[in-house]
C-alpha positions as CSV (number, residue, x, y, z in Angstrom):
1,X,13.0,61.4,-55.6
2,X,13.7,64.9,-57.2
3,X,16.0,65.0,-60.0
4,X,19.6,66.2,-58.8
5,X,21.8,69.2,-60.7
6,X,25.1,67.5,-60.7
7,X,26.6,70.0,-62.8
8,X,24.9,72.6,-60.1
9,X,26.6,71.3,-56.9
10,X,29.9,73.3,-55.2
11,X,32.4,70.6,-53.6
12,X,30.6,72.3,-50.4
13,X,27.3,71.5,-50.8
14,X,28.5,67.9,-52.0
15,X,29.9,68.1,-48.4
16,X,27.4,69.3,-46.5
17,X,25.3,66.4,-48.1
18,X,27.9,63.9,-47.0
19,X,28.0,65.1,-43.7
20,X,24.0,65.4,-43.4
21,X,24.0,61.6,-44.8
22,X,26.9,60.9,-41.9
23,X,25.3,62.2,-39.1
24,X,21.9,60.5,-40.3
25,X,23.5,56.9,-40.5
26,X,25.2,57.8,-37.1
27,X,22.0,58.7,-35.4
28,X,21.1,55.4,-36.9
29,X,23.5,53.7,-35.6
30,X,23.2,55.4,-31.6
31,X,19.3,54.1,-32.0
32,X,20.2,50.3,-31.1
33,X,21.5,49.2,-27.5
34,X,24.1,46.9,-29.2
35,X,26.0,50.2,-30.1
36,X,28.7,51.7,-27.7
37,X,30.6,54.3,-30.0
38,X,32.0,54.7,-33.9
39,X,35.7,54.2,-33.6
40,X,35.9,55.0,-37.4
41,X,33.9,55.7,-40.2
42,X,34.0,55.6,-44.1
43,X,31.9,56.8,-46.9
44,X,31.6,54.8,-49.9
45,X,31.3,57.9,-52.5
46,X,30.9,55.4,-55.9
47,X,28.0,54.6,-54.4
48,X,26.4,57.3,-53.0
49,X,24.1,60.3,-54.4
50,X,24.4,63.0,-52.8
51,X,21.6,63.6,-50.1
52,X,19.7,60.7,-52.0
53,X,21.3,57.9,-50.6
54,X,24.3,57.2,-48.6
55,X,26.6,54.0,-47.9
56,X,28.8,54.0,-45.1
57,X,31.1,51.6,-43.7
58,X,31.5,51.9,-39.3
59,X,34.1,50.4,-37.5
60,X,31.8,50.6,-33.6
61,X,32.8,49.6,-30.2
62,X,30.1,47.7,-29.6
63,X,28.3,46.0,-26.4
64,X,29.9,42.7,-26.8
65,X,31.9,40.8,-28.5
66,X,28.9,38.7,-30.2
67,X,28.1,42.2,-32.1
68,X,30.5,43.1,-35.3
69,X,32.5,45.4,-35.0
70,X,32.3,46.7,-38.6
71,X,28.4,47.9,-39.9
72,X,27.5,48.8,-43.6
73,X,25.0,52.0,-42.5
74,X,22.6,52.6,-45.9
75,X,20.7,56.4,-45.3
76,X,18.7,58.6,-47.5
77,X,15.7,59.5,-48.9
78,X,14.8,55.6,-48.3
79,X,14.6,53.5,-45.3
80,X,17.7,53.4,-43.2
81,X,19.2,49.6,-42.9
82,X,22.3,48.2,-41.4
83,X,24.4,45.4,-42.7
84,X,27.0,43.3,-41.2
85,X,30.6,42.9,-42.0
86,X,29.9,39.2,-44.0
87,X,29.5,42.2,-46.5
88,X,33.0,43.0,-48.2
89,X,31.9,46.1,-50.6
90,X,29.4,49.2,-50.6
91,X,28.7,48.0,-54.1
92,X,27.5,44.6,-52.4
93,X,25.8,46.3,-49.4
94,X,23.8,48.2,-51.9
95,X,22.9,45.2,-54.2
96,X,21.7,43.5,-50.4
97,X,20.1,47.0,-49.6
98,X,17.9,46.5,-53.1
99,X,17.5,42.9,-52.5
100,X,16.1,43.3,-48.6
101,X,13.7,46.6,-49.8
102,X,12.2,44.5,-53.0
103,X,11.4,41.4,-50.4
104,X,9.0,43.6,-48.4
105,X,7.6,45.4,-51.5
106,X,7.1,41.9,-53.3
107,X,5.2,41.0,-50.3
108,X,3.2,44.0,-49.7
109,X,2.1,44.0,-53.5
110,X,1.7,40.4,-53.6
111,X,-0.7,40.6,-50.0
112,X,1.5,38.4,-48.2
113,X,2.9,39.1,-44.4
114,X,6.3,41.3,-43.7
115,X,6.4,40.0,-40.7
116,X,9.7,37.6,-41.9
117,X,11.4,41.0,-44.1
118,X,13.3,43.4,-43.2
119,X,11.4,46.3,-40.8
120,X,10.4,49.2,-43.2
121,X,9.0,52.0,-40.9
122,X,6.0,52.7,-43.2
123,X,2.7,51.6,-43.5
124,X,3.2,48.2,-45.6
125,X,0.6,49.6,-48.4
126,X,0.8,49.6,-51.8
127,X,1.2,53.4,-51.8
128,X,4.4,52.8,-50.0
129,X,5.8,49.5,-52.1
130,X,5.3,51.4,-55.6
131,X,7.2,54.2,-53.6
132,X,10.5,52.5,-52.6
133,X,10.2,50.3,-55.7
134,X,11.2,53.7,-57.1
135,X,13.6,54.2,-55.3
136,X,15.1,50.7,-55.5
137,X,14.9,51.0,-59.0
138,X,16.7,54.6,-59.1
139,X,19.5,53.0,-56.8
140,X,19.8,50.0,-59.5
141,X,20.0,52.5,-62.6
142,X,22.3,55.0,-61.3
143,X,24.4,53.9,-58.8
144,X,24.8,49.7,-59.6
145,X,24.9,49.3,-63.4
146,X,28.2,47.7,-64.5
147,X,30.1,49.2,-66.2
């Protein structure tokens, strides 16, 4: 990840990287055949970086009624992952988001199979563990340290 000029940013550009990180988690979403339409949508802004990483909450129509209706979306420079709505908070779908992407990088450092984590669209190397364990650990330092 690039260091980002808070200071720097106009309320456009934070905008326009909202709406980048919206459309992104919607294309997301359109990518599964359990997905009919977003009714509504929500950005969770405490705990969200700017292009970096974004959480949104969707309320979908979805194929059936054995689907949830409301999805946590998590986009960004990271792999995209969607959570159900047993998940109350963005704060909690990030902490799940971490959880889920140190499983697969525990596994591909430690050798084992990520056949049982969540699907990480990348080569399961170490190249691309130390990677997102740089991210994971960006996302725990900045955006979920209590305050």
């Amino acid at each position: 990840m690039t260091d980002i000029d808070l200071e720097g940013l106009s309320e456009i550009e934070e905008l326009r990287c909202i709406l980048s990180l919206h459309d992104q988690a919607s294309q997301y979403l359109e990518s599964f055949e359990w997905y009919v339409k977003t009714i509504r949508s929500w950005h969770d802004k405490e705990h969200s970086i700017y292009e970096k990483v974004g959480v949104f909450l969707f309320e979908i129509q979805p194929i059936n009624e054995s689907i949830d209706d409301f999805i946590w979306v998590i986009v960004g420079d990271l792999p995209s992952v969607y959570l159900d709505k047993s998940v109350k908070t963005g704060q909690e779908a990030l902490e799940i988001y971490c959880d889920l992407m140190m499983d697969w990088v525990n596994n591909v450092k430690g050798r084992k199979s990520v056949s049982e984590c969540y699907p990480v669209p990348v080569e399961p190397n170490t190249a691309n563990a130390e990677l997102l364990e740089h991210r994971i650990s960006f996302i725990r330092r900045e955006l979920l340290t209590t305050q």
